[in-house]
C-alpha positions, -999 to 999 in steps of 0.1 A, spaced: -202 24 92 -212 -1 118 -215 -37 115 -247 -58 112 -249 -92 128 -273 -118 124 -279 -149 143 -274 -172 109 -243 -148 106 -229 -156 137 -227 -190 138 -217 -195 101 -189 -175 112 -180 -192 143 -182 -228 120 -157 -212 94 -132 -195 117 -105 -209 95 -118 -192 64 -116 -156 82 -80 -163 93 -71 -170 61 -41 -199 81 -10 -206 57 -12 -176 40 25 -161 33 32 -129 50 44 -108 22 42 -71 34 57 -71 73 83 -43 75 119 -60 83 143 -47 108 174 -38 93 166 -43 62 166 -15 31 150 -11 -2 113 -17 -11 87 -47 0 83 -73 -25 63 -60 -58 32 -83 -57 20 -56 -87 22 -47 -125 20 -13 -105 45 -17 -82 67 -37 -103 71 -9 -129 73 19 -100 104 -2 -87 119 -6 -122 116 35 -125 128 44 -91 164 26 -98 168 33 -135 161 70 -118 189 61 -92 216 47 -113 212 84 -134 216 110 -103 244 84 -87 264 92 -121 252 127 -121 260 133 -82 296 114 -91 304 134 -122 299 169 -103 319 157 -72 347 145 -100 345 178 -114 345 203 -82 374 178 -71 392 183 -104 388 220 -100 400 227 -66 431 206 -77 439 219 -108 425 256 -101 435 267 -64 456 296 -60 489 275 -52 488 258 -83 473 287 -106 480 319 -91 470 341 -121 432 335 -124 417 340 -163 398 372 -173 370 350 -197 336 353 -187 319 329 -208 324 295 -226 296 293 -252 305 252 -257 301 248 -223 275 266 -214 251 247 -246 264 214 -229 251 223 -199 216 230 -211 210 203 -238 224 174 -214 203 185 -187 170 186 -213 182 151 -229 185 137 -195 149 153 -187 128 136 -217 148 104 -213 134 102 -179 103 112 -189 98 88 -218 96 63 -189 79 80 -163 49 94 -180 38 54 -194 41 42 -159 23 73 -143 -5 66 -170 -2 30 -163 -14 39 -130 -38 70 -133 -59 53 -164 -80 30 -138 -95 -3 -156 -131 -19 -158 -128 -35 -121 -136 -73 -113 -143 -60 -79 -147 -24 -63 -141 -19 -28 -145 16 -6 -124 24 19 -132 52 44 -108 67 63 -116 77 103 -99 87 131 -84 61 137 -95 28 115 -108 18 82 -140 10 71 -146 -10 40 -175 -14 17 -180 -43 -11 -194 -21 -32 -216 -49 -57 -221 -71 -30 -240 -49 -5 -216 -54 28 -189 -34 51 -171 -33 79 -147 -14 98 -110 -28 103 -94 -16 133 -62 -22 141 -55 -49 169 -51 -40 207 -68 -6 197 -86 6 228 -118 -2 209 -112 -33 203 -100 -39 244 -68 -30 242 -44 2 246 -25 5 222 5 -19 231 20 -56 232 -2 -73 262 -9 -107 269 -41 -98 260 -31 -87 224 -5 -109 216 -35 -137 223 -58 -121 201 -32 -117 174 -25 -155 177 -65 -163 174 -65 -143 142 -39 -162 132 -13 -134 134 20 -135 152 36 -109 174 54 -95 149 24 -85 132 17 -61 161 9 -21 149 5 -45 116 -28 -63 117 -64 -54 119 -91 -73 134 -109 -72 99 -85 -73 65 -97 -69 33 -98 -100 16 -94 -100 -23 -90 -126 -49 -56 -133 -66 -52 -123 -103 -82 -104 -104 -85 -62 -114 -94 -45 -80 -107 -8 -81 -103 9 -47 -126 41 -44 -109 59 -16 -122 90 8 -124 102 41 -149 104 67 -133 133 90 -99 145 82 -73 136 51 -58 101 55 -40 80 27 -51 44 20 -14 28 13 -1 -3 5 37 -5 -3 37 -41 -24 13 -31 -43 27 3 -52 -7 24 -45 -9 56 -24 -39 75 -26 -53 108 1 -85 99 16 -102 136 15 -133 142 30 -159 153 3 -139 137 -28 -136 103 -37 -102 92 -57 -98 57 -73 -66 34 -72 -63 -1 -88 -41 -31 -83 -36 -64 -93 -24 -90 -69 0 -114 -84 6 -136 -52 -14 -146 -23 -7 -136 14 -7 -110 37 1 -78 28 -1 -46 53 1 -8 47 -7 22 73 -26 57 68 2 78 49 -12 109 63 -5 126 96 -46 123 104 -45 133 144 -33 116 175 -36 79 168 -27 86 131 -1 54 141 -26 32 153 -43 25 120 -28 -4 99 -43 -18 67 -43 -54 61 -53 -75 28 -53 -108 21 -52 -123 -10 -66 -154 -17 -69 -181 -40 -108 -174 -57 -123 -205 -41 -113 -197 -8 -125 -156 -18 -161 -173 -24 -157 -189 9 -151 -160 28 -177 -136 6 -205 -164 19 -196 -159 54 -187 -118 51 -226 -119 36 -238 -135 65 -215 -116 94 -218 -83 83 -251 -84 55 -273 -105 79 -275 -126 48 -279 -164 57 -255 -180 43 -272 -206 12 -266 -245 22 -269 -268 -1 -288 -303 3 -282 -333 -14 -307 -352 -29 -312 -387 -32 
């Protein structure tokens, strides 16, 4: 996909830089050193993935605790010092039922939770907006499908867009100027896709070489893009900011070098930036309007 400038493009751009930084918006989905469990949910999606994942833990902590009690309780009360004359019994019929209906309770339990939320996030809704993402080596490209635009979102201080791959002067100021912060390195993209809040998005996902993923933790979606097939996700952003994700697929050399960012915004300032995305990447001139006497 390559981009399509105009000269009406240009400058509507250059006259709005504000809008394409998106400046105040909270970043929600920057990885934190040290710290441990998941990002923020900003997603029914990812909200009920959470939910599942430690109702989930809290079962195999018990489980893994029980069997440890158990071997312990063995060895103790079982070793040859303490019970020298071993028994002759082969089988325990109790037993041996308890430890195949507990399993198979356990089992539907867990599954009476599991399949609503995997359904939840398979059944894909009527979308308010549907976006394409491509998947190259090594950068996204996006498509607004209804609105007749794309673009390609590399990642910043990628060698094509001047950089090599690492934290230069250079790419720490061009971070700043898109209104990023050095932490944001490896994180950022010189393009995001910018989505209102509270509205259904449908992402149509597939690859243009090799198999990537199109990920974004917050919002609970991973999907492969395959060359040949196109998959769907769909999300719901409950929040605005900044959210990033990465290609979740080992896709080739630079398969680290090719962030995703979205932004999500509040809808007037989404029909700000869709006016100016018409115009920088549609040729589109963006419509003025004139006040009348």
């Amino acid at each position: 996909m390559k981009k399509l400038f105009s000269i009406s493009g240009v400058f509507a751009a250059l006259a709005a830089a504000p809008a394409w930084a998106q400046d105040g918006l909270e970043v929600i989905g920057r990885p934190i050193d040290g710290a441990m469990g998941f990002q923020p949910a900003a997603t029914e999606v990812a909200r009920r993935l959470q939910w599942l994942d430690g109702m989930i833990l809290v079962i195999i902590t018990a489980i893994t605790l029980f069997v440890t009690a158990l071997l312990a309780w063995v060895v103790i009360r079982y070793n040859r010092k303490r019970n020298p004359e071993a028994a002759t019994f082969t089988h325990h019929t109790p037993i041996e039922v308890a430890w195949t209906v507990i399993p198979i309770v356990i089992l539907v339990f867990i599954g009476a939770f599991s399949l609503p939320t995997l359904f939840h996030q398979q059944e894909i809704p009527e979308a308010d907006i549907t976006i394409k993402a491509t998947g190259y080596q090594w950068f996204w490209g996006y498509e607004y499908v209804d609105e007749g635009f794309g673009f390609d979102a590399y990642m910043i201080g990628a060698p094509a867009t001047g950089g090599d791959n690492s934290l230069t002067p250079e790419t720490e100021a061009a971070l700043v100027e898109a209104g990023y912060s050095r932490e944001d390195f490896l994180l950022a993209t010189d393009n995001a896709m910018v989505i209102p809040v509270g509205k259904t998005i449908v992402v149509q996902v597939t690859g243009a070489d090799v198999i990537h993923a199109w990920t974004i933790p917050a919002f609970g979606v991973k999907q492969d893009a395959v060359p040949g097939r196109l998959a769907e996700l769909w999300f719901e952003a409950e929040k605005e900011g900044v959210y990033f994700g990465q290609c979740s697929e080992l896709c080739g050399i630079a398969h680290a070098y090719m962030p995703i960012t979205v932004k999500v915004v509040s809808e007037e300032a989404y029909a700000q930036w869709l006016s100016e995305a018409k115009a920088e990447f549609a040729g589109t001139p963006k419509t003025l309007t004139v006040a009348s006497n």
